[in-house]
C-alpha positions in Angstrom: 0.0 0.0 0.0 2.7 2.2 0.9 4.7 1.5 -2.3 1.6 2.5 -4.3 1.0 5.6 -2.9 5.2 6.1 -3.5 4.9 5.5 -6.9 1.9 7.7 -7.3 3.6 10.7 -5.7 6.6 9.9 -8.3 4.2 9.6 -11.3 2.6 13.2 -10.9 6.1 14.9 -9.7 7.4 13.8 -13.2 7.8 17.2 -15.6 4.7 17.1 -18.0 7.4 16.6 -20.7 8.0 12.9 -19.7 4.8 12.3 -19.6 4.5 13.7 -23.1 7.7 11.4 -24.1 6.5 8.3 -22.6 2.8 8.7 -24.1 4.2 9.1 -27.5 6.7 6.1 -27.1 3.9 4.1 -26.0 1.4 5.1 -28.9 4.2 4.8 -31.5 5.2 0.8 -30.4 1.5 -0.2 -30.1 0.6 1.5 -33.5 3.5 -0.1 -35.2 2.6 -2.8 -33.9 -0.8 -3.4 -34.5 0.3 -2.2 -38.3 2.6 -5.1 -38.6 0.0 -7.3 -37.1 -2.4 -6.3 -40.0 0.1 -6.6 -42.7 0.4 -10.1 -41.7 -2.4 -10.7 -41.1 -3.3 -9.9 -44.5 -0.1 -11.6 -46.0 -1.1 -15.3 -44.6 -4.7 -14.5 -46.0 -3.5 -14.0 -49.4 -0.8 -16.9 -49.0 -3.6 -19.2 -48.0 -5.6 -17.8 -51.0 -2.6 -18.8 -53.3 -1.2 -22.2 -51.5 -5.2 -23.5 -51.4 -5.4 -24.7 -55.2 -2.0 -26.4 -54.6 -2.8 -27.9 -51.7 -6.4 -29.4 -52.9 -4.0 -31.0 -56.1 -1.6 -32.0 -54.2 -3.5 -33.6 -50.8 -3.4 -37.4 -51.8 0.7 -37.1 -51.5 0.8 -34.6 -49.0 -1.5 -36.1 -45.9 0.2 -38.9 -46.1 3.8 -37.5 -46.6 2.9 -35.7 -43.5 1.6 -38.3 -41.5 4.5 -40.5 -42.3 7.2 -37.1 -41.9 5.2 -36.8 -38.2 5.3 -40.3 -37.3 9.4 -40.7 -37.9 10.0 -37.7 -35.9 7.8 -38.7 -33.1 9.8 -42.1 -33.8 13.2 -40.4 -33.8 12.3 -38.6 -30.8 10.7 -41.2 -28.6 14.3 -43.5 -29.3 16.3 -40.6 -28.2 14.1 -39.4 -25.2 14.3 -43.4 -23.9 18.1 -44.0 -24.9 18.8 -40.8 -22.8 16.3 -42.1 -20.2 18.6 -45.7 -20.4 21.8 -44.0 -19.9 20.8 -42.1 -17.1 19.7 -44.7 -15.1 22.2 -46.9 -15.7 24.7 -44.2 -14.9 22.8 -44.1 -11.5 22.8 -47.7 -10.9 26.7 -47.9 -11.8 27.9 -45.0 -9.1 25.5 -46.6 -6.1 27.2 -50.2 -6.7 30.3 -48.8 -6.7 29.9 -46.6 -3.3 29.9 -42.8 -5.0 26.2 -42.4 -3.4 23.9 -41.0 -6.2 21.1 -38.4 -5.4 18.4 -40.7 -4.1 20.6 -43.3 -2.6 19.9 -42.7 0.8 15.9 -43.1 -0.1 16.4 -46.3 -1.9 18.7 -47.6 1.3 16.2 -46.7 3.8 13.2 -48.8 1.7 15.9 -51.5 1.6 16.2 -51.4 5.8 12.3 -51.2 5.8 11.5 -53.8 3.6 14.1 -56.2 5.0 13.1 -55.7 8.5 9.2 -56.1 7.4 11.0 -59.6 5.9 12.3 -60.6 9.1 9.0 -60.1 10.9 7.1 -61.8 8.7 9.1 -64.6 8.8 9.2 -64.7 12.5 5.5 -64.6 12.6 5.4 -67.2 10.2 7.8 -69.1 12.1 5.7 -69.0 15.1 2.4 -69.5 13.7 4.0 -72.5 12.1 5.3 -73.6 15.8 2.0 -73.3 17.6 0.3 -75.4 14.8 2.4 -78.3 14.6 2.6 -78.8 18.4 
């Protein structure tokens, strides 16, 4: 609230010439522009105009040269994204076997503790139930 009312106080102690400046340097970027937005706005209307015949010719190559242009890229990109994904983790797996202690390896030791002590219960339960029964 405070910095609002500072900035206010600034704003109207500013000379009416930078007010003047900053108005005009405001009016000329958004009217240029919205002028260059028009002009291509205009110049991907008469594009499409021009490239619509050709396209209607040409459609029984292009879909499918398309489809088959997006599905090797998807393709190309899939292999990469999983290859990188493969080296990573085996990058991982290699430093916490040999003792450099990866980001997460504390996480995956402590499950390791948990689960093998839940293990040991288990079996000690079992082992006793077993022990009960046969006697």
């Amino acid at each position: 609230m405070a910095e609002h009312h500072v900035q206010s106080k600034l704003h109207q102690k500013q000379p009416l010439s930078h007010q003047v400046v900053k108005t005009a340097t405001a009016v000329t970027a958004g009217g240029s522009l919205l002028v260059l937005s028009g002009l291509t706005l205009a110049g991907t209307v008469i594009a499409l105009t021009i490239a619509t015949p050709l396209l209607v010719i040409f459609s029984p190559v292009l879909v499918p040269a398309v489809i088959t242009m997006f599905m090797l890229a998807s393709g190309f990109l899939a292999s990469g994204g999983f290859g990188v994904a493969a080296v990573s983790v085996l990058s991982w797996i290699y430093r916490y076997v040999t003792g450099r202690h990866p980001t997460g390896a504390d996480t995956i030791d402590t499950a390791r503790s948990k689960l093998g002590s839940k293990a040991r219960e288990m079996k000690d339960k079992a082992e006793q139930i077993g022990g009960v029964q046969s006697s």
